[in-house]
C-alpha positions as CSV (number, residue, x, y, z in Angstrom):
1,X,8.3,-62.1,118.4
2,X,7.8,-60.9,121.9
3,X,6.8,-57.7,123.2
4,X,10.1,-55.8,123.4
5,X,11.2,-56.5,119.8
6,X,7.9,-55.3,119.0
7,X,8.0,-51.9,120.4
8,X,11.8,-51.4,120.3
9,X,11.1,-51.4,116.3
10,X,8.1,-49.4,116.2
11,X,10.2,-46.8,118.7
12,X,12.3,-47.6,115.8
13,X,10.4,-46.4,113.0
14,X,8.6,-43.7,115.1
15,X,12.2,-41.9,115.1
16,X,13.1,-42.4,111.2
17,X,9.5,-41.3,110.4
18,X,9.6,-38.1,112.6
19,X,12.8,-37.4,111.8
20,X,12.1,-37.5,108.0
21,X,9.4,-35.4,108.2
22,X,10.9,-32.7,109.8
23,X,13.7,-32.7,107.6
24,X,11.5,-32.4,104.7
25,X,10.2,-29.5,106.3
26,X,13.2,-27.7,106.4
27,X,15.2,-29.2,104.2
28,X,13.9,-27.5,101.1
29,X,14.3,-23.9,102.2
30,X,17.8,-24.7,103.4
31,X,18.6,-26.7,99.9
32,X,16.9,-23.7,97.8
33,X,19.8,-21.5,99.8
34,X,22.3,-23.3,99.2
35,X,21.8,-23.9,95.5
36,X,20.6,-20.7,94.8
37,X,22.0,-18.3,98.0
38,X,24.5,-15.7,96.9
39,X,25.4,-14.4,100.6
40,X,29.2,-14.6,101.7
41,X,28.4,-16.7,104.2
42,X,26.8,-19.5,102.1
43,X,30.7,-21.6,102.2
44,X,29.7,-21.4,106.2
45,X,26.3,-22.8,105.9
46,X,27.4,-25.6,103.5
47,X,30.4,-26.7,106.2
48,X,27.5,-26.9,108.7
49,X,24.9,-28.5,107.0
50,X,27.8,-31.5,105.5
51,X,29.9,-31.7,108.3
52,X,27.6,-34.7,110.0
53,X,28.8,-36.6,107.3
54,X,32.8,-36.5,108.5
55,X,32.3,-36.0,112.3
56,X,32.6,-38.7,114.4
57,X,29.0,-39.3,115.8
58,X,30.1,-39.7,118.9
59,X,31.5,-36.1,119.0
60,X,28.1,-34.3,118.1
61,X,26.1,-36.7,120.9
62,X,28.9,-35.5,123.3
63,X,28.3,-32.0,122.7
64,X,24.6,-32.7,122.5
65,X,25.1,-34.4,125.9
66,X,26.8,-31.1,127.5
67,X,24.4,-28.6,126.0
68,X,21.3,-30.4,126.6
69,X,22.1,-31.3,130.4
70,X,20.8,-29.6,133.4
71,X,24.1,-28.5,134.1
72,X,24.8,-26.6,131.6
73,X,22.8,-23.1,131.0
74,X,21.0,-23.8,127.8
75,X,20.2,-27.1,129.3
76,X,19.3,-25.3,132.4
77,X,17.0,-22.8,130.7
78,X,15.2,-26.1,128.9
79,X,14.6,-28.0,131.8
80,X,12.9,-25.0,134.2
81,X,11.1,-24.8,130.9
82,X,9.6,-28.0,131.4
83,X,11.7,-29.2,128.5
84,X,13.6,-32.7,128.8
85,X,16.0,-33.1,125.9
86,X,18.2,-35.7,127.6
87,X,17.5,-39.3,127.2
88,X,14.4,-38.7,126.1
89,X,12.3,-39.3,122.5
90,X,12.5,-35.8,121.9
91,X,16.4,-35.5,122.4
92,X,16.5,-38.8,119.9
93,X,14.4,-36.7,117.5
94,X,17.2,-33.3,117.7
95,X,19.8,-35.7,117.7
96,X,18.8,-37.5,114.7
97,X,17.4,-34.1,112.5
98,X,21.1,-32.9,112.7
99,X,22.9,-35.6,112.2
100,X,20.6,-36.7,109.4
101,X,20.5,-33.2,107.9
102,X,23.0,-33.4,104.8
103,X,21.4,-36.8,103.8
104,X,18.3,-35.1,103.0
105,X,19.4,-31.5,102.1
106,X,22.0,-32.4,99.6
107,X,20.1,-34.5,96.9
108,X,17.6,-31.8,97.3
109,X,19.7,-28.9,96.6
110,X,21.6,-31.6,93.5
111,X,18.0,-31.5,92.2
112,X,17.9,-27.7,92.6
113,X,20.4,-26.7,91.0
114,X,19.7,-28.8,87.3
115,X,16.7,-26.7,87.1
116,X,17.1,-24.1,84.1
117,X,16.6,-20.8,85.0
118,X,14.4,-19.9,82.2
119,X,11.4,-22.4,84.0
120,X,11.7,-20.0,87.6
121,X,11.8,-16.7,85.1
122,X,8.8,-18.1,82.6
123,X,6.6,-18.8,86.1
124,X,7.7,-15.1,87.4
125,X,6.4,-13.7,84.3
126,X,2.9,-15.3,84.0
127,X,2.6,-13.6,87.6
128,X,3.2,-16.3,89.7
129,X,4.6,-15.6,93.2
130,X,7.9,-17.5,94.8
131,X,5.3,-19.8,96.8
132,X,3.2,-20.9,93.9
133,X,6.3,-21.4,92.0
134,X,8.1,-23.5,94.7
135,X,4.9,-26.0,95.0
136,X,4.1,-25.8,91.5
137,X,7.0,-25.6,89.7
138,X,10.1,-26.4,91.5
139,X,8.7,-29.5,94.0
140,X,7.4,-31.6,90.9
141,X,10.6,-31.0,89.0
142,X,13.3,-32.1,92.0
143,X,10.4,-35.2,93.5
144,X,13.4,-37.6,92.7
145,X,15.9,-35.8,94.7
146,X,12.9,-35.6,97.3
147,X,12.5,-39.1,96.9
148,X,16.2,-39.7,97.4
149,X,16.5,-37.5,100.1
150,X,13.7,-38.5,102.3
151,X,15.1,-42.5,101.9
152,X,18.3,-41.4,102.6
153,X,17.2,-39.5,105.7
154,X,15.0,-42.1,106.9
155,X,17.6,-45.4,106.4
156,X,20.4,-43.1,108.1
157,X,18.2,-42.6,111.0
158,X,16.8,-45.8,111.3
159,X,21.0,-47.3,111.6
160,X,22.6,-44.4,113.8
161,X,24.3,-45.5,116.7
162,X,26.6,-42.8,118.3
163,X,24.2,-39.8,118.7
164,X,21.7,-42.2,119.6
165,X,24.0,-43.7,122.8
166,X,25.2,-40.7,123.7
167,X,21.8,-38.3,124.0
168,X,19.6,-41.1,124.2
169,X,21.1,-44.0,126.1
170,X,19.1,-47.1,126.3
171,X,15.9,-46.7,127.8
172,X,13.1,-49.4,126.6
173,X,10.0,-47.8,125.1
174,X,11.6,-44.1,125.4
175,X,15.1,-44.4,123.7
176,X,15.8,-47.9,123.3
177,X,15.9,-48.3,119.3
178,X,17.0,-51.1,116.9
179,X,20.9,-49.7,117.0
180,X,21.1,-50.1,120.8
181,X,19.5,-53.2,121.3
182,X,21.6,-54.8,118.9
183,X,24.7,-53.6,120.9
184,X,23.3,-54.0,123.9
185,X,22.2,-57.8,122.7
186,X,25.7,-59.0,121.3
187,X,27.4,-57.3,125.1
188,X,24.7,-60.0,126.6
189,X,25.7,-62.8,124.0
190,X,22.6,-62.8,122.9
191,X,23.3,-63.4,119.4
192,X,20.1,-65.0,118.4
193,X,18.1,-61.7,119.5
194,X,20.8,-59.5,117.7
195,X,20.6,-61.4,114.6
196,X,16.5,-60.9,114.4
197,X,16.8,-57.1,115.0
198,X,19.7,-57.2,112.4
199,X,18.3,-59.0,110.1
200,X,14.9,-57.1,110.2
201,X,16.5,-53.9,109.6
202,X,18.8,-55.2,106.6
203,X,15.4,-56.8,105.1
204,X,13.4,-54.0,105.3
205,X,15.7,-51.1,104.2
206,X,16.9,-53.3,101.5
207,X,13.1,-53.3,100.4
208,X,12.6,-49.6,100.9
209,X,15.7,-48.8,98.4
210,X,15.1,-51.6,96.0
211,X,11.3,-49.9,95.7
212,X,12.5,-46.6,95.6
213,X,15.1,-47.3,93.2
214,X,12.4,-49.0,91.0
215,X,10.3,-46.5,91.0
216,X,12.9,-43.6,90.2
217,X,13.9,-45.5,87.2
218,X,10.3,-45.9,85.9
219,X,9.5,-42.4,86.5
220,X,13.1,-41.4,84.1
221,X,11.6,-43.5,81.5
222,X,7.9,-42.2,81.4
223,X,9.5,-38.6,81.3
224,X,11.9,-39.4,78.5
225,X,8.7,-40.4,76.3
């Protein structure tokens, strides 16, 4: 393996694994809104939050591409802000949070929502505020939709192509991840190349699910004894 396959896949990797984390982060507040949120506008937020998963990616990078650009005024305002969003790592890492955001917010908020109420009200009445009872009653009881959510989030990332392209373009060690050097690999005929980043990313998130999957169904069992 030379050099560049090297730390195209660790740029790789670097991405899904920020990317993940974050949407952990917020993921769960925006999950616990939409399965438990009572506002008007929660049919808005839920278009929002699912609509990466029917828009074209190409069509978010585009947008992404216009807003984050010196040329426009947000993009403007970022830039004399010392901020470079623009095919750069950090412009990967926006990209990929919102177009991975439904992949990790929905299992959550699946999870969520099969929670009795009586667990939240029997924690509110032995005293316990809405923190201590979101890290010590609610996060144990959805891990598998955590679980779910943070593999789903992380295999989505590591395979997106569009966004990537469009806000990152194809920058070695910066932007240059898996996705694009697989395109940019089979434009150059390069098809023994392609086929090593290909086949490194089928082997590998085929091992992640298969693990995850295993240990999901070995968790149902223990809890069902």
């Amino acid at each position: 393996m030379d050099n560049d396959f090297i730390e195209t896949m660790m740029l790789t990797f670097e991405l899904a694994t920020v990317t993940t984390v974050i949407l952990l982060i917020i993921g769960i507040p925006i999950a616990s809104y939409l399965a438990f949120g009572k506002s008007r506008f929660k049919s808005v937020a839920e278009t929002i939050v699912s609509m990466p998963l029917v828009l074209p990616p190409s069509v978010l990078g585009f947008y992404m591409l216009v807003a984050f650009s010196p040329v426009s005024s947000f993009g403007k305002f970022l830039t004399d802000n010392g901020i470079r969003l623009v095919f750069s790592f950090e412009g990967l890492v926006v990209g990929s949070v919102l177009f991975s955001l439904p992949f990790m917010v929905h299992p959550i908020q699946s999870a969520l929502a099969q929670i009795p109420k009586s667990i939240f009200e029997a924690s509110y009445t032995l005293g316990k505020s809405k923190l201590t009872t979101m890290r010590k009653v609610i996060v144990p009881s959805i891990r598998h939709g955590l679980i779910s959510g943070m593999v789903l989030a992380f295999a989505h990332t590591v395979g997106e192509f569009g966004v990537i392209l469009m806000i990152g373009g194809n920058i070695p060690d910066e932007t240059r991840v898996a996705s694009i050097a697989i395109y940019d690999e089979v434009e150059s005929l390069n098809y023994a190349v392609a086929h090593q980043y290909a086949l490194t990313l089928f082997v590998v998130t085929f091992v992640i699910l298969l693990l995850v999957y295993t240990l999901n169904k070995k968790s149902i069992r223990g809890g069902m004894v």
